[in-house]
C-alpha positions in Angstrom: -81.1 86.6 28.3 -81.8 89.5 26.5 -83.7 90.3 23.0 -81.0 89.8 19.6 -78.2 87.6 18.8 -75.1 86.2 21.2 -72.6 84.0 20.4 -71.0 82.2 23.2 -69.3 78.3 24.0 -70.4 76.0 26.0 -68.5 72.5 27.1 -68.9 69.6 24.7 -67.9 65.7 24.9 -64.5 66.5 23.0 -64.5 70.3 23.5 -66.1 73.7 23.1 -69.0 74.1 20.7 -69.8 77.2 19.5 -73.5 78.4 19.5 -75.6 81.4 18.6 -78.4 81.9 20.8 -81.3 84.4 19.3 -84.0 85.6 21.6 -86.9 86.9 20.4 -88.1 90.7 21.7 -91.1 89.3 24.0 -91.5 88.8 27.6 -90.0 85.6 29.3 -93.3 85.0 30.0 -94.5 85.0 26.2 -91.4 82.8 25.2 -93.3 79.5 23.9 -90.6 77.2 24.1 -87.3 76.3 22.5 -85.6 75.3 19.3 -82.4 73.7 18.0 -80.9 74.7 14.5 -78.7 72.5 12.8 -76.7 74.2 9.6 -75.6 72.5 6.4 -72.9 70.2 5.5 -69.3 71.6 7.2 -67.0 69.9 5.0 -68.9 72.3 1.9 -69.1 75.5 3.7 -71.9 74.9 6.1 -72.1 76.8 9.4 -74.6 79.0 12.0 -74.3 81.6 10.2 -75.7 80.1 6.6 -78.4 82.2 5.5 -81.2 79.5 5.9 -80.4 78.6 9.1 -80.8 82.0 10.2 -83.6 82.3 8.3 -85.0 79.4 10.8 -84.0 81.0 13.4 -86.0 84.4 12.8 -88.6 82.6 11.6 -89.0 80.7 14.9 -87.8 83.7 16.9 -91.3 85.3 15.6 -93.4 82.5 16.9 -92.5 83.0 20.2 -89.2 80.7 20.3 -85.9 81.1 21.9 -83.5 79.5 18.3 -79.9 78.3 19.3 -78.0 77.7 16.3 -74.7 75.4 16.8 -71.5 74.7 15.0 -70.9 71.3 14.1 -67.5 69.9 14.6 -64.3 71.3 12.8 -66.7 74.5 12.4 -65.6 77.9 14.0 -65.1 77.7 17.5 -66.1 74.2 18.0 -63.7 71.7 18.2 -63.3 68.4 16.8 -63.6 66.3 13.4 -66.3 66.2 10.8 -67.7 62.8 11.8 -70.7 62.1 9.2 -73.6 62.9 11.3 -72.9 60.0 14.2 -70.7 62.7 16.6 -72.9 65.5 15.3 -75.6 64.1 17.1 -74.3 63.3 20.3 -73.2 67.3 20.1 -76.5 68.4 19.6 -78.1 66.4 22.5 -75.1 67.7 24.7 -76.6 71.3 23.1 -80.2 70.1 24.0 -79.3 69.5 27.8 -77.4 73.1 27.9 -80.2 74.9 26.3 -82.9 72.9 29.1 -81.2 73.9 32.1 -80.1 77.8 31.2 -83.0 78.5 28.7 -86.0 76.7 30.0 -88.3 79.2 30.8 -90.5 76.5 32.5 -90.5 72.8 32.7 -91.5 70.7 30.2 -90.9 73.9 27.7 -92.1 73.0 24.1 -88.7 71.9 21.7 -88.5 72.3 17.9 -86.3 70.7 15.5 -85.2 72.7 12.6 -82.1 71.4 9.8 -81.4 72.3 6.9 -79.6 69.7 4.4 -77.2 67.5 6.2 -78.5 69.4 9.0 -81.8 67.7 8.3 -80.5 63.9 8.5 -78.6 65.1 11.6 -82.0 66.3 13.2 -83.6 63.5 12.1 -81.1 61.3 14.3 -81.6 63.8 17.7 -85.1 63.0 17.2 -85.3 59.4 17.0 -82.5 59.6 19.9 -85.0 61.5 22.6 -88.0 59.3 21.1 -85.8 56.5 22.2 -85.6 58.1 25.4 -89.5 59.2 25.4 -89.1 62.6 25.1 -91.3 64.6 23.0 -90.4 66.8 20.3 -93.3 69.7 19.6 -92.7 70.2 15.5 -89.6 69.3 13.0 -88.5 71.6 10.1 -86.7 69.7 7.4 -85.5 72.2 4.3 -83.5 70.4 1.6 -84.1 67.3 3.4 -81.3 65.2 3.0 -83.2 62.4 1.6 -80.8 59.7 -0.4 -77.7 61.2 0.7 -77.9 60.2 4.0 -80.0 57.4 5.8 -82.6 60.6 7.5 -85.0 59.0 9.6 -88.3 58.8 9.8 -89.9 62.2 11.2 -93.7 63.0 12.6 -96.3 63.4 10.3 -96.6 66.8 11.0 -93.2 68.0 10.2 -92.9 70.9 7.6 -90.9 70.0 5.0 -89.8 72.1 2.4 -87.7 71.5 -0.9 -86.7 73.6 -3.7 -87.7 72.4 -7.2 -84.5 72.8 -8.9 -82.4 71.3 -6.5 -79.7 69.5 -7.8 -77.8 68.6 -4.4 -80.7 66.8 -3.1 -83.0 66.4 -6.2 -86.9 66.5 -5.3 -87.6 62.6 -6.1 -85.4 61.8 -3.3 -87.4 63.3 -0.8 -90.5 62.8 -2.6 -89.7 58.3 -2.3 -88.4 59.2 1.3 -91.6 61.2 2.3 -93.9 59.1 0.4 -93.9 55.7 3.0 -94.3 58.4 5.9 -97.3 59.9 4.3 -95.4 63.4 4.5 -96.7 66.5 2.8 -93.8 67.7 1.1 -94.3 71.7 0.0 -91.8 72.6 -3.3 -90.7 76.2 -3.7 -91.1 76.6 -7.3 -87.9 78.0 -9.1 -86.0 77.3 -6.0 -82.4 75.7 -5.9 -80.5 73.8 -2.7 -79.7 77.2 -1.0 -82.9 79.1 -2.0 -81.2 81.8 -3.4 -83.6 85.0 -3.5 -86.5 83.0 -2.0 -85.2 82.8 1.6 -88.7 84.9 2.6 -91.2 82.0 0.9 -89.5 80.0 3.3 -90.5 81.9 6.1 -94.0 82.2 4.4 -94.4 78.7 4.6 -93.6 77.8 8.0 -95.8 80.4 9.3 -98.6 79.4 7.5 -98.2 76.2 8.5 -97.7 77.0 11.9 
């Protein structure tokens, strides 16, 4: 595919679902591996196109990944009911299998996790999923992890995790008593809300660094 952004549907279990795929501008040859972006909650707005989600995207895009970002059920293009992160799932790894046979630019190619809010608890359930069926995942991103909302799993030690400080969707001790069994570094944005509002770029900063 070529460098930039399309948006195109593929065939899910009760429908279409509605993807953006961004390539990064390298060689096929230089493309590391792939990653899966999962967006926000969609009965409060959420969708590919939220500004953090892209902002994974780009961000992985410029470490060499090909991102593909997909709509959740009842969102866009994709069809189906909101169905609290159980249906959302199954998508995802129907997603996953697409991505594997017409993205894989070699076998075996590295696969990243990244979700943001409910997109994070849904993530959280596609990974324990493939670990179930002993497939690897390379690296999770969780930002505004969904901790005490949503039952979010436990994810590798050496997941990124980022959190705003003034969230007050998700607040900080949630994530902090989730993290803290897991022995998870949890990095807070300082000044940051649930959306990071004018702080999208520290978020970027932060998964490079850790990179």
């Amino acid at each position: 595919m070529r460098a930039g952004t399309e948006k195109l549907t593929i065939d899910g279990l009760v429908g279409m679902i509605e993807i953006a795929v961004d390539v990064p501008k390298i060689e096929p040859s230089e493309v590391k591996g792939l990653a899966l972006v999962a967006h926000p909650h969609p009965l409060f707005g959420g969708a590919m196109d939220n500004k953090v989600a892209q902002t994974l995207a780009k961000t992985l895009n410029e470490l060499g990944y090909i991102a593909v970002r997909p709509n959740f059920r009842g969102v866009g293009q994709t069809a189906g009911v909101h169905d609290h992160g159980v249906a959302e799932t199954e998508d995802m790894l129907v997603v996953l299998e697409w991505m594997r046979a017409e993205l894989g630019i070699f076998v075996g190619a590295p696969l990243v996790l990244a979700g943001f809010s409910f997109g994070s608890f849904v993530q959280s359930r596609v990974a324990a999923a493939l670990q179930a069926r002993g497939e690897a995942v390379s690296r999770m991103i969780m930002v505004g992890t969904a901790a005490g909302k949503w039952d979010v799993a436990p994810v590798p030690s050496d997941s990124i995790v980022i959190h705003g400080e003034l969230d007050d969707t998700i607040p900080l001790g949630a994530v902090m008593r989730w993290a803290e069994p897991l022995e998870l570094p949890v990095t807070v944005v300082a000044g940051a809300d649930h959306f990071f509002h004018r702080r999208l770029h520290i978020i970027k900063q932060i998964i490079v660094q850790q990179w």
